[in-house]
C-alpha positions in Angstrom: 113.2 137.8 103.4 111.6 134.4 102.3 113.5 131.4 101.1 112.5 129.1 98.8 114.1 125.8 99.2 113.1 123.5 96.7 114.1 119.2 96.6 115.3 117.5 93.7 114.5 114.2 93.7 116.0 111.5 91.1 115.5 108.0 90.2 118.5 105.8 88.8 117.9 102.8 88.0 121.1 100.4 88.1 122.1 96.7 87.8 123.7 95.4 90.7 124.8 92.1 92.2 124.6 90.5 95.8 126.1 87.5 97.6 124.1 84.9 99.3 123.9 87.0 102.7 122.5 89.5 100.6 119.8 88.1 98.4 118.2 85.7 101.9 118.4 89.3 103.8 116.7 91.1 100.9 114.4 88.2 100.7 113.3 88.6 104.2 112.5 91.8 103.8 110.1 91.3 100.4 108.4 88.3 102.0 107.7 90.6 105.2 106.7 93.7 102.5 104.6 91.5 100.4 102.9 90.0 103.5 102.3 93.3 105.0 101.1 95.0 101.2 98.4 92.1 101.3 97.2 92.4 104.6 96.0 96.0 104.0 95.2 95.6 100.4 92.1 93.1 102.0 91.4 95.4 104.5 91.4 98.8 102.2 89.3 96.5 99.8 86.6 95.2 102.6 86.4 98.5 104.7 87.3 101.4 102.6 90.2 102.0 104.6 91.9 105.3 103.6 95.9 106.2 104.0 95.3 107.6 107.4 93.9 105.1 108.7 95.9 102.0 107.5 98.4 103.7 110.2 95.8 103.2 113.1 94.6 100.2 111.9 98.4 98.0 111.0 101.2 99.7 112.5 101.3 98.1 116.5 100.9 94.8 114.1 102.9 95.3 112.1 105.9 96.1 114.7 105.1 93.2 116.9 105.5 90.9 113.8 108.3 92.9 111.7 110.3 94.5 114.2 113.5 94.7 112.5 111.9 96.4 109.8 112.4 100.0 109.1 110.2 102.3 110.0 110.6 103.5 106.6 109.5 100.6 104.5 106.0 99.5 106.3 105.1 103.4 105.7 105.9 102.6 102.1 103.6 99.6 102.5 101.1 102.1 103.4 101.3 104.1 100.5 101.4 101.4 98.0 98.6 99.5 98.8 96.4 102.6 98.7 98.0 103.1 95.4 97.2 99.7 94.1 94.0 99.9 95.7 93.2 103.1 94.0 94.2 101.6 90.6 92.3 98.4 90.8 88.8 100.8 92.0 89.9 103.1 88.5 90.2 99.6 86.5 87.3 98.3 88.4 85.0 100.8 87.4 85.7 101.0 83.9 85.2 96.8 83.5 88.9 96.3 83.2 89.4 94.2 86.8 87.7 90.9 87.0 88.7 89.6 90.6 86.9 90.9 93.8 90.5 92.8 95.1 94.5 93.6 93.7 96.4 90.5 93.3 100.3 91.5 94.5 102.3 90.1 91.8 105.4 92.0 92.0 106.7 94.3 94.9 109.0 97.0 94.6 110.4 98.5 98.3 111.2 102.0 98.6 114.1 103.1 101.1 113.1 106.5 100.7 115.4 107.5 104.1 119.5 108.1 103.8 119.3 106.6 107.0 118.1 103.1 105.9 120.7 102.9 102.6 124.3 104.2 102.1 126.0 105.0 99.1 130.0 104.2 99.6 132.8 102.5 98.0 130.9 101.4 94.6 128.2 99.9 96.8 124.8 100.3 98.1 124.5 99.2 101.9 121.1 98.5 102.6 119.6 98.2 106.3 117.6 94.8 106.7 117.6 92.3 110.0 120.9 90.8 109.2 122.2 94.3 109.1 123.8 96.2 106.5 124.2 94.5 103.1 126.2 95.4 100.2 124.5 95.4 96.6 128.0 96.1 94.2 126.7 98.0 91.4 127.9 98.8 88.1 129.1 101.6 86.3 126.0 104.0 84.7 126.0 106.9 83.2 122.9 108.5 84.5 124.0 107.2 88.2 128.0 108.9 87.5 126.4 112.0 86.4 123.9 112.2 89.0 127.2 111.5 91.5 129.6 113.4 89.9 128.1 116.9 88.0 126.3 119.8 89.0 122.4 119.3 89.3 122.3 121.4 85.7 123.6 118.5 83.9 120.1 117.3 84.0 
């Protein structure tokens, strides 16, 4: 008998506030991303560097110079600079992109593993090099439903 298991994956967006310990962590960690994102942007640009070998090519670097950094996250840094690079080739080619590579303007980190963030206690703890922060979020709807219902209520 075969089993189908199937994941449900869901994005909720929510406002949420941080104390001072909070916001320098967090800001450690997107100076580190966005150093890291344009590091391999120029090298996917100059070399035509594909997602597997970014890996090869960044990742003893990248733990040397980050390593209280998840695991998690520079893998994210993998995936979004082929992403952007992707983009700026698509925008490139049909005369939309005027510069010679992606300029990083904004960054958004993914902690795509339960074990890097923890939801508990109206918070969101958060794994960084100062350890565990709290971001206190407010009440949503889409977040209480997604906490509190069955997965039909979507």
């Amino acid at each position: 008998m075969v089993e189908l298991f199937e994941t449900l994956t869901r994005t909720v967006a929510v406002e949420c506030c941080a104390n001072s310990y909070a916001r320098r962590a967090l800001g450690e960690v997107e100076r580190a991303y966005r150093e890291m994102l344009e590091d391999m942007i120029d090298c996917t640009v100059e070399h035509q560097a594909s997602q597997s070998t970014l890996p090869r090519v960044f990742y003893s670097r990248f733990r040397e110079r980050y390593p209280w950094l998840p695991v998690r996250v520079v893998k994210g840094a993998y995936r979004d600079s082929i992403r952007r690079v992707k983009s700026f080739r698509e925008l490139k080619k049909r005369g939309r992109a005027y510069a010679d590579k992606p300029e990083v303007r904004r960054v958004t980190i993914t902690y795509s593993d339960t074990r890097d963030w923890k939801l508990k206690d109206g918070a969101v703890k958060l794994k960084t090099n100062s350890g565990w922060v709290n971001l206190h979020y407010r009440g949503h709807r889409w977040l209480h439903r997604y906490l509190y219902s069955s997965c039909e209520a979507f």
